[in-house]
N, C-alpha and C positions, 0 to 999 in steps of 0.2 A: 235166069236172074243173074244181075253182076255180080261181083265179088265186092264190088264196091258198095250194095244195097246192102251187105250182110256185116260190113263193120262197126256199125252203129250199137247194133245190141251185145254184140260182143265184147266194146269197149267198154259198155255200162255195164255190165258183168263180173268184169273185171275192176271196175272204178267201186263198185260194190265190196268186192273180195279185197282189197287193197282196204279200204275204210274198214273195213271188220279186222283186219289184221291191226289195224293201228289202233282202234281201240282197246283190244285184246293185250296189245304191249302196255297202253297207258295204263291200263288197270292193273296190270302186271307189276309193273312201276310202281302204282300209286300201293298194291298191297307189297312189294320190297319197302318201300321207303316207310311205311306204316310200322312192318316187322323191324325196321333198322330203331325206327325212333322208340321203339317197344326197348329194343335191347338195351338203347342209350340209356333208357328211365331206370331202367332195373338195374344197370351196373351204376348206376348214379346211386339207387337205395340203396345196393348193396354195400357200396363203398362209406356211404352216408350212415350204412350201423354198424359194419366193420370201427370206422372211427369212434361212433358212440361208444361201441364196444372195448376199443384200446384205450378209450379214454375212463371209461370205470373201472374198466382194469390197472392200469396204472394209477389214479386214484386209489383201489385198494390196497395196491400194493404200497404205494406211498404211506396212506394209512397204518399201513401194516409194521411197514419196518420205522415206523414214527411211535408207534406204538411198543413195539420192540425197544428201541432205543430207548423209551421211557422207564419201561419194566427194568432194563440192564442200569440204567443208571439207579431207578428206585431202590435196585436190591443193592446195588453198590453205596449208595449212602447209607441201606442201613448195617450194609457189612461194616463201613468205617465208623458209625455209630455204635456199633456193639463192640469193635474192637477199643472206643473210647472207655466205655461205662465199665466202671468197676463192679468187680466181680466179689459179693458180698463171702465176707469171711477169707479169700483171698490171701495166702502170705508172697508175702516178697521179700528178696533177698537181694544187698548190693552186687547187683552184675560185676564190677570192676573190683571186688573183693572175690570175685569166685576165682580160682585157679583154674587154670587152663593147659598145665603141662601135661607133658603127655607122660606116663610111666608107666612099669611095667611087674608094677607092685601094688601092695593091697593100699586102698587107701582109706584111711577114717574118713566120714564125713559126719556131716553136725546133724543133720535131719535125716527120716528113713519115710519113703524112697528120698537118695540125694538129689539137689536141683542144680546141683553143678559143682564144679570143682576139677583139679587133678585128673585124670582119665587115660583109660588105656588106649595105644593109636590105632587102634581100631574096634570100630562102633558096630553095636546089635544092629541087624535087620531091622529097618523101622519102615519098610513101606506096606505100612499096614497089616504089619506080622506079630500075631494072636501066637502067644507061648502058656502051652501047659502046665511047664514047670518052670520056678523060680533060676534069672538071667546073673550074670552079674553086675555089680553097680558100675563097676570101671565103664563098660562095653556100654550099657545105658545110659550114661553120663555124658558119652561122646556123642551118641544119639541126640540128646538134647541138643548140643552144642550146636547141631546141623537142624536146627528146626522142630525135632519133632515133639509129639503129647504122647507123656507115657501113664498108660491107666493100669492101675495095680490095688488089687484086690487082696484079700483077708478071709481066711475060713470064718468069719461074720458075715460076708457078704451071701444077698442070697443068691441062689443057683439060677434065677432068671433072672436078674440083674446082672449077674455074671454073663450070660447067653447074650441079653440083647447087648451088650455093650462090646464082647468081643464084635458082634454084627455090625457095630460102627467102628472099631478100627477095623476090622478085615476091609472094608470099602472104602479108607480114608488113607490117602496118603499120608507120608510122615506121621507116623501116629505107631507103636507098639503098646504090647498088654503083655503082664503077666504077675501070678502071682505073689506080694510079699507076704508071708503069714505075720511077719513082726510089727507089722506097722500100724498105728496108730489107731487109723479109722478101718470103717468095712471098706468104701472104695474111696480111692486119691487120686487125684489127676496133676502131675506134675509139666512142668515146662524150665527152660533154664531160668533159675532165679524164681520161679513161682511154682505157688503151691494151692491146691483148695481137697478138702472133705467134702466128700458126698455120703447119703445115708442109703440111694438107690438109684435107679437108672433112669429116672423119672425126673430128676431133681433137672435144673433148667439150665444152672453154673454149668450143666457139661457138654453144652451145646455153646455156651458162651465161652468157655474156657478156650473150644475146640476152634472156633471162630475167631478168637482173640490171638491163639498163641500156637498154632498149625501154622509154621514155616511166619510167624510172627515178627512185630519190633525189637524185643528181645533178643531173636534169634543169634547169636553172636558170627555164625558161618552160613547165613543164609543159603540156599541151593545148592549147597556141599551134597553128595550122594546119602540116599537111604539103604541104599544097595549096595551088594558087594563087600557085608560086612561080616560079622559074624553071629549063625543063628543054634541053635539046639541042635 
């Protein structure tokens, strides 16, 4: 037999195996292109709740610091609210009548604790410095002058009105304590030019006093140091 009689099935043999291979690719193809469009879909969702995502979040936080901004401003109107409202039973004294020299001598003054006047050139510890034993008025007086609330008590006052109230000047800037035995009331709360009585620690004037006249309009040397003065 020829070589030429045996070409025939050989070449459909092979036209067979060539078609099997081509399909073998198409399909191959067709599951690539299926797996690519798969991936397209899902970076498409994923990017699609990424954004959903950035987008309620930045809503909250919008929210949030909108929210914020409210509250700062709410408590600020009513700080400047309470620094308006007078503080019942309250004395006052002309600020531009009070002395302001400085000496280094005793000085009278008209009320006890004094709320200003004359004073020695340098001032009590007042950042928030609780004194066990009676200061003097010179060195306190200067104190004021720079802002601060001085709360001064009387063997009347009682012993846990005394406790919780040192606990609010220890934590309050410009603010000192200590106590007067001669003075008027059980507890006072002075500031330059101002004065109030309290009966206990409970009473409300000393959270308005404190709001009012802590580094206040009064103040005559506002941000002047509380430090650096002299303490017990």
């Amino acid at each position: 037999m020829s070589r030429t009689e045996l070409d025939p099935p050989s070449l459909k043999k092979d036209d067979i195996t060539m078609a099997a291979n081509r399909s073998a690719n198409a399909d191959r193809r067709a599951r690539i292109e299926e797996m690519r469009r798969a991936e397209q879909s899902r970076e498409r969702r994923n990017r699609l709740i990424t954004i959903g995502v950035s987008g309620i979040v930045v809503l909250g936080l919008v929210g949030f610091g909108t929210f914020v901004l409210m509250k700062k401003s709410d408590e600020q109107d009513a700080k400047e609210a309470a620094a308006k409202a007078p503080i019942k039973s309250e004395q006052s004294w002309d600020a531009k009548k009070l002395g302001r020299n400085h000496v280094e001598t005793a000085v009278k003054y008209d009320m006890k604790p004094p709320v200003g006047g004359d004073h020695h050139p340098v001032w009590m510890n007042c950042d928030g410095v609780v004194y066990d034993k009676a200061i003097n008025d010179v060195n306190a007086v200067h104190s004021l002058e720079h802002g601060a609330v001085w709360v001064t008590y009387s063997k009347k006052a009682d012993k846990a009105d005394v406790e919780k109230l040192a606990a609010k000047v220890g934590k309050t800037k410009y603010t000192l304590m200590s106590p007067v035995d001669d003075q008027s009331g059980a507890i006072m709360l002075s500031a330059w030019g101002k004065q109030v009585t309290v009966d206990n620690a409970a009473d409300p004037r000393i959270d308005a006093f404190f709001t009012k006249y802590v580094q206040g309009p009064q103040t005559p040397e506002p941000g002047a140091a509380c430090t650096g003065g002299v303490g017990q």
